[in-house]
C-alpha positions, -999 to +999 in steps of 0.1 A: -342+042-203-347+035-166-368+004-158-401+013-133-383-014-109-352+010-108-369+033-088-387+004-063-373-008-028-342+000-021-335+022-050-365+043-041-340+055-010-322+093-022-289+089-032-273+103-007-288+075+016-279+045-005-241+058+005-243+058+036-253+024+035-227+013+009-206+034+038-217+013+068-208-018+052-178-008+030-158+012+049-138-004+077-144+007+111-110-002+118-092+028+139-059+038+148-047+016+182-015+021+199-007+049+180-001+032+148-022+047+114-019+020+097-050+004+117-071+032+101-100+022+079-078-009+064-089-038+051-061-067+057-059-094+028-042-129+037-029-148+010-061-165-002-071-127-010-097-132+021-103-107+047-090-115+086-107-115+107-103-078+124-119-060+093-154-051+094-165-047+058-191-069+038-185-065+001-209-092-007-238-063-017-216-062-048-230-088-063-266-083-055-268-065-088-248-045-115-258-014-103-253-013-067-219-028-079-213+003-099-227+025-071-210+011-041-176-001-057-158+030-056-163+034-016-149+001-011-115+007-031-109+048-027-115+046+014-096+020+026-059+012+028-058-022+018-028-044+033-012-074+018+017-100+033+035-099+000+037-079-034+030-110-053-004-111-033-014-079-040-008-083-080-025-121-072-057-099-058-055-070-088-057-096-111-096-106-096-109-072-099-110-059-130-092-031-148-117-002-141-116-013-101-076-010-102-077+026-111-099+035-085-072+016-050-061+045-036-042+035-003-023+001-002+005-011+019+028-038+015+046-057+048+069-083+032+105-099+034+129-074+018+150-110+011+124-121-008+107-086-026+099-093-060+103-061-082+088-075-111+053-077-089+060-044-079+065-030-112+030-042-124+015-029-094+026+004-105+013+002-136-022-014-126-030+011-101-030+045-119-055+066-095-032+057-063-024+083-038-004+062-011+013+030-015+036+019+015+062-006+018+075-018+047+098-042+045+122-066+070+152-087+072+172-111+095+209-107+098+234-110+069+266-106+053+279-069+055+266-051+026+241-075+014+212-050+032+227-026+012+229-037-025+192-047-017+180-017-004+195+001-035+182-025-062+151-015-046+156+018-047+170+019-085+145+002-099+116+023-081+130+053-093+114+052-131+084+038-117+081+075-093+091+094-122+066+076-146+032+071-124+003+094-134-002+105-094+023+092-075+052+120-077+071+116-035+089+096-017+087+094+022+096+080+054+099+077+091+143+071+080+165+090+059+166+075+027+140+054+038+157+024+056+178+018+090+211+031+087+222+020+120+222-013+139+194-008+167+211-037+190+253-043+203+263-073+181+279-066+144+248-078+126+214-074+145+181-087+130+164-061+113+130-060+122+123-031+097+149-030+072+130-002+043+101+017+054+091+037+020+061+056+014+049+068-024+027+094-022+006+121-041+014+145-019+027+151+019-005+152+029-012+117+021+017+104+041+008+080+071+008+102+102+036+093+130+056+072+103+064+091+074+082+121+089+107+128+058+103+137+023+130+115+005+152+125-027+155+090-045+185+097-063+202+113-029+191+079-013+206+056-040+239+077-034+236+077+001+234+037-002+264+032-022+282+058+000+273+031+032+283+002+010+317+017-002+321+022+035+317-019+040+348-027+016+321-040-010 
């Protein structure tokens, strides 16, 4: 039975108003600049699972009361991409929210260390977020051994593979590469850094890929061959 203060102040405001509101101070206002998407509507996490200082959202009206919680909650994690530093931050952040408020992320990307990628974290991120329809993973690496790039990237890419298969919505792989990581050295010496070693992109559908970076659908089990194709080439 609804309470006669339901219906007072700012719940006396139609519904349709109330989400715009939640809208205003929910939804990031942050927009694409110099051409890269991944500025659009994202809310950036640092490690201490606080907001920097670029994103414009106030979540704080979540805990004004349960049911503006309930109301505004699921603009806050369908519209936004949320970024994180490292996949262990972003299970580190899942575990605060609540199991009801994990199914409803919809766009996340990781930026991390490819060196240091934990696929454990990873794993649990899959399994946390059923309702996602993009997850990106952009990963880097300093210069190494010959093949050592490799046998990474294709850990990575073997143990993602059951995950894709597995995940209630996620069903493609994409990328702005083929087989989603730099097959070729970018500067003259033997072993460059590698700014951008993987750039991966799990997705519902095409349509939720990230404009200007993912470019190609990716077969996972073609990119695991391809991998051990470049590595056989290395002697290793």
């Amino acid at each position: 039975m609804t309470s006669s203060t339901d219906n007072q102040g700012f719940f006396s405001l139609p519904g349709e108003i109330r989400t715009k509101i939640y809208s205003l101070l929910l939804k990031s206002n942050a927009v694409c600049q110099n051409s890269d998407p991944r500025h659009n509507n994202t809310i950036a996490l640092n490690r201490a699972h606080r907001t920097q200082d670029h994103t414009k959202v106030d979540p704080n009206i979540l805990c004004t009361c349960r049911r503006v919680a309930f109301e505004a909650s699921p603009i806050l994690y369908t519209s936004n991409n949320i970024t994180f530093q490292a996949v262990e931050d972003m299970t580190g952040w899942l575990a605060t929210i609540g199991a009801q408020r994990k199914k409803m992320v919809r766009f996340a990307s990781i930026y991390t260390s490819l060196a240091g990628f934990k696929m454990d974290d990873f794993e649990e991120v899959f399994k946390c977020c059923s309702g996602l329809r993009r997850l990106h993973v952009r990963a880097s690496m300093m210069s190494c051994a010959p093949g050592y790039r490799g046998k990474m990237i294709r850990e990575f890419l073997r143990r993602a593979q059951p995950l894709l298969k597995d995940h209630p919505t996620l069903i493609k792989l994409m990328s702005k590469w083929n087989g989603g990581y730099q097959h070729k050295p970018t500067g003259s010496v033997l072993y460059p850094h590698f700014r951008d070693a993987l750039c991966i992109t799990f997705v519902a559908s095409v349509d939720d890929g990230m404009p200007g970076i993912d470019g190609i659908v990716i077969n996972i089990e073609d990119a695991i061959e391809d991998v051990g194709d470049e590595l056989i080439g290395l002697g290793t």
